[in-house]
C-alpha positions as CSV (number, residue, x, y, z in Angstrom):
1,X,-3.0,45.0,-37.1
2,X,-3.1,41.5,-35.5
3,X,-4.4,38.3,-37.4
4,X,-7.3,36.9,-35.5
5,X,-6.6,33.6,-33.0
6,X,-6.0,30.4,-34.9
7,X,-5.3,27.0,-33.7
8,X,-2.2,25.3,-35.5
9,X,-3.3,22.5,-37.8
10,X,-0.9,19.2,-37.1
11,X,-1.4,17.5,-40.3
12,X,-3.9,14.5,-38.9
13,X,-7.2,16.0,-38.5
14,X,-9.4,14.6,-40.7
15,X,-12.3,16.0,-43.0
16,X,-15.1,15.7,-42.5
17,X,-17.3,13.9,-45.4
18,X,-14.3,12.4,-46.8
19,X,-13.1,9.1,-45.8
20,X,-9.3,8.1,-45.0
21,X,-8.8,11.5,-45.0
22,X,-7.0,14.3,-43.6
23,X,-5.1,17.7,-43.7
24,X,-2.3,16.5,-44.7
25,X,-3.5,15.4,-47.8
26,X,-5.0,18.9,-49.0
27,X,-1.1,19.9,-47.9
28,X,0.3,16.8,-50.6
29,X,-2.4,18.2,-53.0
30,X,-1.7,21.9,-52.7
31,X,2.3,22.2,-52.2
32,X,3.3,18.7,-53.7
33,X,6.9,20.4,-55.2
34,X,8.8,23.2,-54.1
35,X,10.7,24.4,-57.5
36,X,6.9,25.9,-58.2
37,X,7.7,29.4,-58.0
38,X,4.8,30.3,-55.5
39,X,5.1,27.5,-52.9
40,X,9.4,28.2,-53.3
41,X,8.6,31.5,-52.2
42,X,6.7,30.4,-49.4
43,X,9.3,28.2,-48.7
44,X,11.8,31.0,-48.2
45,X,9.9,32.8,-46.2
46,X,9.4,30.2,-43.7
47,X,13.7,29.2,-44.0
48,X,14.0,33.5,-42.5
49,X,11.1,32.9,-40.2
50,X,13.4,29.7,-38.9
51,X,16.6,32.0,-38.8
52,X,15.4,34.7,-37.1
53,X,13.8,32.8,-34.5
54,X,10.2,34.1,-34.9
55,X,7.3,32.4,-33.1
56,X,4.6,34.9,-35.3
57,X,3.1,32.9,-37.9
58,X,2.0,33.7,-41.8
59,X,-0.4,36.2,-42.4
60,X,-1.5,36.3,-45.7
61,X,-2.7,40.1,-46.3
62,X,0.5,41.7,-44.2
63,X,1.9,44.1,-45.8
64,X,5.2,42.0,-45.4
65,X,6.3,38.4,-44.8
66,X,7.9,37.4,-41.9
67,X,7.7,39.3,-38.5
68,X,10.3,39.2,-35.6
69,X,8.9,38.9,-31.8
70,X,10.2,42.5,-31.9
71,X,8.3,43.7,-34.8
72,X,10.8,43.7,-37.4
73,X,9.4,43.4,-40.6
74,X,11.2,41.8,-43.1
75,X,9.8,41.3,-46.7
76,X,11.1,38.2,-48.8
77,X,11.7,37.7,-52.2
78,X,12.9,34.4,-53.9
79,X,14.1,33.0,-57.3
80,X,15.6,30.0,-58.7
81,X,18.0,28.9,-61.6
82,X,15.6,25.7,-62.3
83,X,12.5,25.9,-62.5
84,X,9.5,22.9,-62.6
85,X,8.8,23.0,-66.0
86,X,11.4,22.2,-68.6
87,X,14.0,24.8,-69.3
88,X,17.0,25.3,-72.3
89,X,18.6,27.5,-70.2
90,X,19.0,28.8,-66.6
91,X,16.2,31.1,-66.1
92,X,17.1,34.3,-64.9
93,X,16.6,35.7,-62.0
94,X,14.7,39.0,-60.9
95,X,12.9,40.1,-58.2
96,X,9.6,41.8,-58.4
97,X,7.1,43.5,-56.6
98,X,9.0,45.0,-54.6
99,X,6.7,47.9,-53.8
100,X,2.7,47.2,-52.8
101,X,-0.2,48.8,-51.4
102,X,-0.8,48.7,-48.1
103,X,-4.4,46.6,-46.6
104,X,-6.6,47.6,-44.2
105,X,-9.8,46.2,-42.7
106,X,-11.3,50.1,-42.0
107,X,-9.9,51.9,-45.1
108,X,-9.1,48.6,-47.7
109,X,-5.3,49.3,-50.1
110,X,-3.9,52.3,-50.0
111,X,-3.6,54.2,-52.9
112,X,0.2,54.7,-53.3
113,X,2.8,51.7,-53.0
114,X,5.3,51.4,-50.8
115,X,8.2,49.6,-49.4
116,X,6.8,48.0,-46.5
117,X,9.2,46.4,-44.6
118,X,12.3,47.6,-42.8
119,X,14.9,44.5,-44.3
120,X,14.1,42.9,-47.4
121,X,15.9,39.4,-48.0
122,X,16.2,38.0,-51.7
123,X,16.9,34.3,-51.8
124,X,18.0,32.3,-54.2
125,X,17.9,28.6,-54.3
126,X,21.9,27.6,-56.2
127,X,20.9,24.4,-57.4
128,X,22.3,24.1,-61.1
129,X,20.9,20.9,-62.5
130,X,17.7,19.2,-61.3
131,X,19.2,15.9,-60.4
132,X,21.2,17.9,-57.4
133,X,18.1,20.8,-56.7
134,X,16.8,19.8,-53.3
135,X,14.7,22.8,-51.9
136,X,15.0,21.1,-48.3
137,X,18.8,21.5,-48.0
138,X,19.5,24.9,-46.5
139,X,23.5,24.7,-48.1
140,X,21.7,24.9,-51.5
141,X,20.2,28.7,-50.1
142,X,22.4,31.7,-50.5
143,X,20.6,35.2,-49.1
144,X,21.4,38.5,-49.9
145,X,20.0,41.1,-47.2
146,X,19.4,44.9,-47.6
147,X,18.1,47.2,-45.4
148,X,15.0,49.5,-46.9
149,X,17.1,52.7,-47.1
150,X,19.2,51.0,-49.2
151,X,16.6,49.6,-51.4
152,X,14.9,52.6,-51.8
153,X,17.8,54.4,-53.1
154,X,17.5,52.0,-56.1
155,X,14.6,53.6,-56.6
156,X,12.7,50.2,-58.2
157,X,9.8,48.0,-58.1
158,X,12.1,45.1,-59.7
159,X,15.6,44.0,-59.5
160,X,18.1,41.6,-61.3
161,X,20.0,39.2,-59.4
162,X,23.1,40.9,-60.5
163,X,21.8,44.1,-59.0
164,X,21.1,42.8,-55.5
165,X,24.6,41.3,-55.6
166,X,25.8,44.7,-55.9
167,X,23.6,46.3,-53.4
168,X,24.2,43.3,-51.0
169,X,27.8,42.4,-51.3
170,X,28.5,38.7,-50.2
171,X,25.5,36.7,-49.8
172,X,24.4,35.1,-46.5
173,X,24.5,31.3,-45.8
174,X,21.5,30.2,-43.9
175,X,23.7,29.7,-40.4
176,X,24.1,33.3,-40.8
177,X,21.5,34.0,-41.8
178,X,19.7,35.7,-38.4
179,X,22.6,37.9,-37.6
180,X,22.7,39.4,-41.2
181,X,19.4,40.6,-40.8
182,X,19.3,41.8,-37.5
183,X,22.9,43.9,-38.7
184,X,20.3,45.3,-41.5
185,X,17.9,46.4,-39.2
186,X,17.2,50.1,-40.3
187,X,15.6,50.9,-36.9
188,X,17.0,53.6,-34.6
189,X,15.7,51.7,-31.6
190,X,17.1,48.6,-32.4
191,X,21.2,49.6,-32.3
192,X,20.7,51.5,-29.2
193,X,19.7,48.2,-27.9
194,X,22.5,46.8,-28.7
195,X,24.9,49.4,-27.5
196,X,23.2,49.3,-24.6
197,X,23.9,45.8,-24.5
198,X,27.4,45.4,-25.1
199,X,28.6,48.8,-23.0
């Protein structure tokens, strides 16, 4: 199911009615801070979309988040110690929604939920104290990369940090990011590839 043809915004183009200005001011309005938890997320998806070196962009009612120029689908979950409001503690982290319906233009959501994609990638921004949390450095990004089979033997629609860590093992560091997922990839077709690559 392919998103229809858009053409990139750059940030300049201005809008109409509204003088001095331009895109990139509904972007300052809209995503102004990146420890809120939805643009954080969005965030993360776009630091996998960078590692694995996909040229498919966003698309909003997939039934995953980030797509490989070979179709892998990989689904992204993100969480944070610090948070944009003001915290006592370190929040703690979990990752839900892990299962979803599926969309459709002909037939709408499906009735069951699912896990959609083949790797799912929980990341989690390391930053203990605000005056050190900066979102843009990737060293402050540790990633923890499962396969589905794997997930679906947890069996879950939610899952604690602590979990993941279990399931995962060591986490990934964003300039290893790529490589840990593709070794994750569940797909039959995709390790014959590679054998046939290397033999």
């Amino acid at each position: 199911m392919s998103p229809l043809p858009v053409v990139p915004l750059l940030g300049d183009e201005p809008i109409a009615g509204l003088s001095d200005t331009a895109v990139v001011d509904f972007w300052r309005f809209a995503m102004p801070d990146l420890k809120v938890n939805n643009t954080r997320g969005v965030f993360a998806e776009f630091l996998v979309h960078q590692a694995v070196g996909s040229t498919r962009r966003r698309v909003e009612w997939a039934s995953h988040d980030v797509e490989t120029d070979d179709g892998l689908r990989i689904e992204v979950k993100a969480g944070a110690y610090l948070q944009a409001w003001e915290q006592h503690r370190h929040s703690d982290i979990r990752f839900t929604g892990l299962r979803a319906r599926t969309w459709a233009p002909a037939t709408g959501y499906s009735n069951e939920k699912s896990y959609n994609a083949d790797v799912y990638v929980f990341a989690v921004q390391t930053a203990p104290e605000h005056t050190s949390y900066d979102p843009l450095d990737t060293g402050q990004w540790e990633f923890y990369v499962l396969p589905r089979p794997k997930l679906e033997r947890l069996n879950t629609n939610s899952v604690s940090l602590a979990s993941v860590r279990t399931a995962a093992g060591q986490p990934a560091l964003f300039p290893d990011l790529g490589s840990h997922i593709r070794a994750a990839d569940p797909r039959p077709s995709a390790h014959t590839d590679e054998a046939t690559r290397t033999t």
